[in-house]
C-alpha positions as CSV (number, residue, x, y, z in Angstrom):
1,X,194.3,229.8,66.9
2,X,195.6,229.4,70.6
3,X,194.8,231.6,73.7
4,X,197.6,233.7,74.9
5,X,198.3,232.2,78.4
6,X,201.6,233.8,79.6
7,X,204.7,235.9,77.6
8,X,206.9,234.2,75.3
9,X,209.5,236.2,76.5
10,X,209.6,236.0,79.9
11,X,207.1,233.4,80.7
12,X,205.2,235.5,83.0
13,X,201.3,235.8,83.1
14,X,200.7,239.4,83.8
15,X,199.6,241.6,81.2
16,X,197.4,244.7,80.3
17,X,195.2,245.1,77.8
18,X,196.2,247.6,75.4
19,X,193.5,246.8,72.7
20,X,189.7,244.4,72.6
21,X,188.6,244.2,68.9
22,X,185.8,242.2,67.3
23,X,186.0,241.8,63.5
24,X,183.8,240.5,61.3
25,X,184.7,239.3,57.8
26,X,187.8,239.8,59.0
27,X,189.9,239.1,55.3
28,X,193.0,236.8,56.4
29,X,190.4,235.1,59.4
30,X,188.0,233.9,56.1
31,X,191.0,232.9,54.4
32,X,192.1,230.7,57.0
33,X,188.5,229.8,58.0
34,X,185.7,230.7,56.0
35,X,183.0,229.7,58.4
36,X,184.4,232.0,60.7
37,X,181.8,235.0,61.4
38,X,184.2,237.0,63.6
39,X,186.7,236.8,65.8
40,X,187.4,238.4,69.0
41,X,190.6,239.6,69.6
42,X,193.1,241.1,72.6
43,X,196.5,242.7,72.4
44,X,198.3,242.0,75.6
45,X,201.3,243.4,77.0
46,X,203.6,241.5,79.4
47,X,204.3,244.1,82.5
48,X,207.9,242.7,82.9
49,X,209.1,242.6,79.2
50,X,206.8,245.1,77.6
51,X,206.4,242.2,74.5
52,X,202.8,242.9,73.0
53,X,200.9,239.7,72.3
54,X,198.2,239.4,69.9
55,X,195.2,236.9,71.5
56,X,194.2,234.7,69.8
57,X,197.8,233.6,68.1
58,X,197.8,232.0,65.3
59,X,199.7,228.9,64.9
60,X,202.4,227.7,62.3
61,X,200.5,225.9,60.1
62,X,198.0,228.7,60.1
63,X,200.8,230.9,59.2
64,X,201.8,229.0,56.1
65,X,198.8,228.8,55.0
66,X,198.4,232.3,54.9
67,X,201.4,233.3,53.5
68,X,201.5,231.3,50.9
69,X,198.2,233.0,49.6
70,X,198.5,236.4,50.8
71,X,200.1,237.5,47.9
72,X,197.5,236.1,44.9
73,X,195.3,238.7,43.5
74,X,192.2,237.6,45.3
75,X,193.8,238.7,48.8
76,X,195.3,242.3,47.4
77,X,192.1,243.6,46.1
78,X,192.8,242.2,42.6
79,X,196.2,244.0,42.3
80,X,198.5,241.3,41.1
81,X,202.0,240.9,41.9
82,X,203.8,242.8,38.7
83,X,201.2,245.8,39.5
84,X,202.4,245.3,42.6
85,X,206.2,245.3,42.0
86,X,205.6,248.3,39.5
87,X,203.6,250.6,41.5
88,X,205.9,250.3,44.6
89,X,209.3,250.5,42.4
90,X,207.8,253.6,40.4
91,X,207.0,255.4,43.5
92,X,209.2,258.8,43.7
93,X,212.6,259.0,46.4
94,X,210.7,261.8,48.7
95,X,207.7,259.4,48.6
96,X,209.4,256.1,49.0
97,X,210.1,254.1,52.4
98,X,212.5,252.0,50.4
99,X,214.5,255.0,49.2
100,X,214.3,256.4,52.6
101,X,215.8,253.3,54.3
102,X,218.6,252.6,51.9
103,X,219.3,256.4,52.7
104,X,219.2,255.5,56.8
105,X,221.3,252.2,56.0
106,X,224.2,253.7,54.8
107,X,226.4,255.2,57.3
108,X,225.7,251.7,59.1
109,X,226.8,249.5,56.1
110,X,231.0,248.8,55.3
111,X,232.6,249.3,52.2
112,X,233.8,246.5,52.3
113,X,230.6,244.5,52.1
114,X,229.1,242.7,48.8
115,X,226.2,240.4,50.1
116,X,223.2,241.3,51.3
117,X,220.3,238.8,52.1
118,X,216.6,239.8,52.7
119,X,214.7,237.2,54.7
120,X,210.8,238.1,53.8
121,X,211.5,239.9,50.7
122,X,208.2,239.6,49.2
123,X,208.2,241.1,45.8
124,X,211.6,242.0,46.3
125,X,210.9,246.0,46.1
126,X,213.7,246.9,49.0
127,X,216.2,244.3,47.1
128,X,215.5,246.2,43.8
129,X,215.5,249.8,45.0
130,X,218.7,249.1,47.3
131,X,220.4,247.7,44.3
132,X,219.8,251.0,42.2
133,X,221.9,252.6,45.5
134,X,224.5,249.7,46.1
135,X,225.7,248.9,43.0
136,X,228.3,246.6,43.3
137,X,225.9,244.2,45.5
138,X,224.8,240.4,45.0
139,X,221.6,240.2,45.8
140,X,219.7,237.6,47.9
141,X,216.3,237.1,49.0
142,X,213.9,234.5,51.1
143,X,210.0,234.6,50.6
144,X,207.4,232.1,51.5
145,X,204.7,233.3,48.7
146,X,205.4,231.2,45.3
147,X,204.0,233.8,43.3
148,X,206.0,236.6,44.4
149,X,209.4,234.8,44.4
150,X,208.3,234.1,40.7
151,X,207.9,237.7,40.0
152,X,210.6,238.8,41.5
153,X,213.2,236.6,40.0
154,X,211.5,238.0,36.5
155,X,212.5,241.7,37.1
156,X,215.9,242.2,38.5
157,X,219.6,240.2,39.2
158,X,218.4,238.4,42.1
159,X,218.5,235.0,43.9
160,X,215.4,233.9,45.7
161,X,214.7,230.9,47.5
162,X,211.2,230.4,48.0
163,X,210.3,228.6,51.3
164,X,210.1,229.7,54.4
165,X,213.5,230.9,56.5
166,X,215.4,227.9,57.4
167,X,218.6,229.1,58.0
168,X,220.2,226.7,55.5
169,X,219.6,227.7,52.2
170,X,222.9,229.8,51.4
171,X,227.0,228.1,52.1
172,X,228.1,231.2,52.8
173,X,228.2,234.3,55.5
174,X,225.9,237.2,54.0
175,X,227.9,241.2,54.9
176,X,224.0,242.2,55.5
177,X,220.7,240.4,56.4
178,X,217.6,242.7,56.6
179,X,215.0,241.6,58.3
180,X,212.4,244.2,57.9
181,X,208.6,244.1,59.0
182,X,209.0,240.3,59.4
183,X,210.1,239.7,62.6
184,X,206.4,240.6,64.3
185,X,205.3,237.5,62.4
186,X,207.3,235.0,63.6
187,X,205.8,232.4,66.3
188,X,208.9,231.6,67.4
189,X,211.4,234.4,67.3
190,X,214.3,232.7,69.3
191,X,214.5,229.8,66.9
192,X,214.3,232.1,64.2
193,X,217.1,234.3,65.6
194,X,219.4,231.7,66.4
195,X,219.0,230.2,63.0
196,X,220.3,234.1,61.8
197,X,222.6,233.8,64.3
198,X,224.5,231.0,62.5
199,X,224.4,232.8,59.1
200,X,226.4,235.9,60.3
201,X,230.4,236.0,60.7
202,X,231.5,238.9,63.6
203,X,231.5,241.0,60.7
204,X,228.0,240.7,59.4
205,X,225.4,243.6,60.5
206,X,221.6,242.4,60.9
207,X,219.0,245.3,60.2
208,X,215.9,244.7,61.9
209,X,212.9,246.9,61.1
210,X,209.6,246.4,62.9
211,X,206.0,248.6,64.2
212,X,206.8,250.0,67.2
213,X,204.4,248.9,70.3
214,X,203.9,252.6,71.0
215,X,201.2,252.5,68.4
216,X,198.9,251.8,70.4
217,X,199.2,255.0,72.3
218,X,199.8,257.2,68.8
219,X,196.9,255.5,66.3
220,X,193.5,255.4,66.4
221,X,192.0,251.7,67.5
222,X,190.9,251.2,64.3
223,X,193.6,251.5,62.5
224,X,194.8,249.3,59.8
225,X,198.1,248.3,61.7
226,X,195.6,246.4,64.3
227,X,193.9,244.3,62.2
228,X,197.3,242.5,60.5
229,X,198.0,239.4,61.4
230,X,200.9,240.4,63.8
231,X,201.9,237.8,66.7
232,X,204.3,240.2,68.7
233,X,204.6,244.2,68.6
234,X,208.2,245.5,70.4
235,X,208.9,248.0,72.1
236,X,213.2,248.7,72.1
237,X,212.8,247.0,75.4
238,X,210.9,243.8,74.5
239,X,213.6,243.9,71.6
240,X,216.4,244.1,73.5
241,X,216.0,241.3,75.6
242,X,215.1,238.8,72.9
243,X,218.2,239.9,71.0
244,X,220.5,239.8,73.8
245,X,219.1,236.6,74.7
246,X,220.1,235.0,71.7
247,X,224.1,236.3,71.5
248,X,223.3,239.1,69.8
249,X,224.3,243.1,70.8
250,X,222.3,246.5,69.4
251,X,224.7,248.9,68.3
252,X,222.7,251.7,67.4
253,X,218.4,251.8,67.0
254,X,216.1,254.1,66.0
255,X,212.1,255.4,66.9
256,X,211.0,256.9,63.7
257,X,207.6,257.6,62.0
258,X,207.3,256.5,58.5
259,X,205.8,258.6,55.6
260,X,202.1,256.9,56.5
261,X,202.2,258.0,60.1
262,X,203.2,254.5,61.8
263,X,205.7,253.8,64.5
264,X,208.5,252.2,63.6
265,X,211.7,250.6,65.3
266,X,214.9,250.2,63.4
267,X,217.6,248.2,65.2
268,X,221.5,247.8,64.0
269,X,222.7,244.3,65.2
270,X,226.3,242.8,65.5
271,X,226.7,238.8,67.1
272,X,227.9,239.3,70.7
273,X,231.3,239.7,72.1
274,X,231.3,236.1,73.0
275,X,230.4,234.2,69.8
């Protein structure tokens, strides 16, 4: 893990502290390290870009490590990846987040468009409920966990490369990309967006869902949402400037609070008017 020493964004080292924590037996920290008693923790928020650091960060290969285990049984309380995939797909529309987005998605999405490519799919859950909504769609997705690629590949008409997102593992300009609580994970989000970037024709629309920073006013401190393994939390500031940074323009966004009470930001993203 590495010390947060100034923003990723804007390279400057003023911050606040939104949040201290100390966790012990802290679940992803002993899977990473299990000598590791506890670990002391900061949430920092740059005063000029409003990005939200989490300090200590943890580094790439930290990252893969995790995520190519976070799925197995062991690390979801024994719940494997089919009970998984069916409890999430059997949930009912007024209870459903996935419902509830392909619902917000619509009026954004063009008629026209047949290919839709979800980088972080998981267990594919969004993929398969969007499908039941956009028929006519081939469907693609990108997950780093081996065993929930498997599964996922097992239940529904879908293609899944499992690695982590490269940028080169489809020939081919997908109408959609959704990209949704993933991006807080990323280490290094302007390499990842620019590698997006260069998937997408001036047609293609990027959905980007991610917690919204003002969580930490709204939750308790002890909430759940604290102790992920987050690197960044946005705010639609923080947002803005990393996608305008890397040739990309908002065209609509959204502040919403999802059916478990947590802040959300939805963003609707085109390439810029100069690529």
């Amino acid at each position: 893990m590495i010390e947060v020493k100034e923003c990723y964004l804007c390279q400057i080292s003023d911050f606040d502290i939104l949040l201290n924590q100390k966790y012990e037996n802290l679940h992803y920290v002993k899977l990473l390290n299990s000598q590791l008693e506890y670990l002391d923790r900061k949430w920092l928020r740059c005063k000029n870009c409003d990005l939200v650091h989490q300090s200590p960060s943890l580094t790439d290969q930290e990252i893969d490590k995790l995520y190519k285990n976070n799925r197995s049984s062991d690390f979801r309380n024994s719940e494997t990846p089919d009970e998984y995939f069916e409890r999430i797909t059997s949930i009912p529309n007024d209870k459903s987040e996935n419902y509830l987005r392909t619902q917000r998605f619509k009026k954004y999405i063009s008629s026209s468009a047949k290919t839709i490519l979800d980088i972080g799919c998981g267990g594919g859950v969004f993929l398969y409920t969007f499908s039941k909504y956009f028929k006519n769609f081939k469907l693609f997705g990108i997950e780093a966990s081996p065993q929930f690629a498997s599964m996922a590949k097992s239940k529904f008409d879908v293609k899944i490369f499992n690695n982590f997102f490269k940028g080169d593992e489809i020939n081919f300009k997908p109408d959609v990309i959704t990209l949704l609580h993933v991006l807080e994970h990323i280490t290094n989000p302007n390499l990842f967006l620019k590698n997006i970037h260069s998937l997408m024709s001036s047609d293609s629309l990027l959905i980007i869902e991610v917690p919204d920073s003002k969580d930490f006013e709204t939750l308790d401190k002890s909430h759940l949402r604290f102790s992920s393994p987050h690197i960044f939390f946005y705010s639609l500031k923080s947002a803005t400037i990393l996608l305008e940074k890397n040739g990309f323009k908002i065209i609509d966004s959204e502040r919403f609070l999802s059916l478990r009470k947590r802040n959300n930001l939805c963003l609707y993203v085109k390439k810029g008017n100069n690529d």
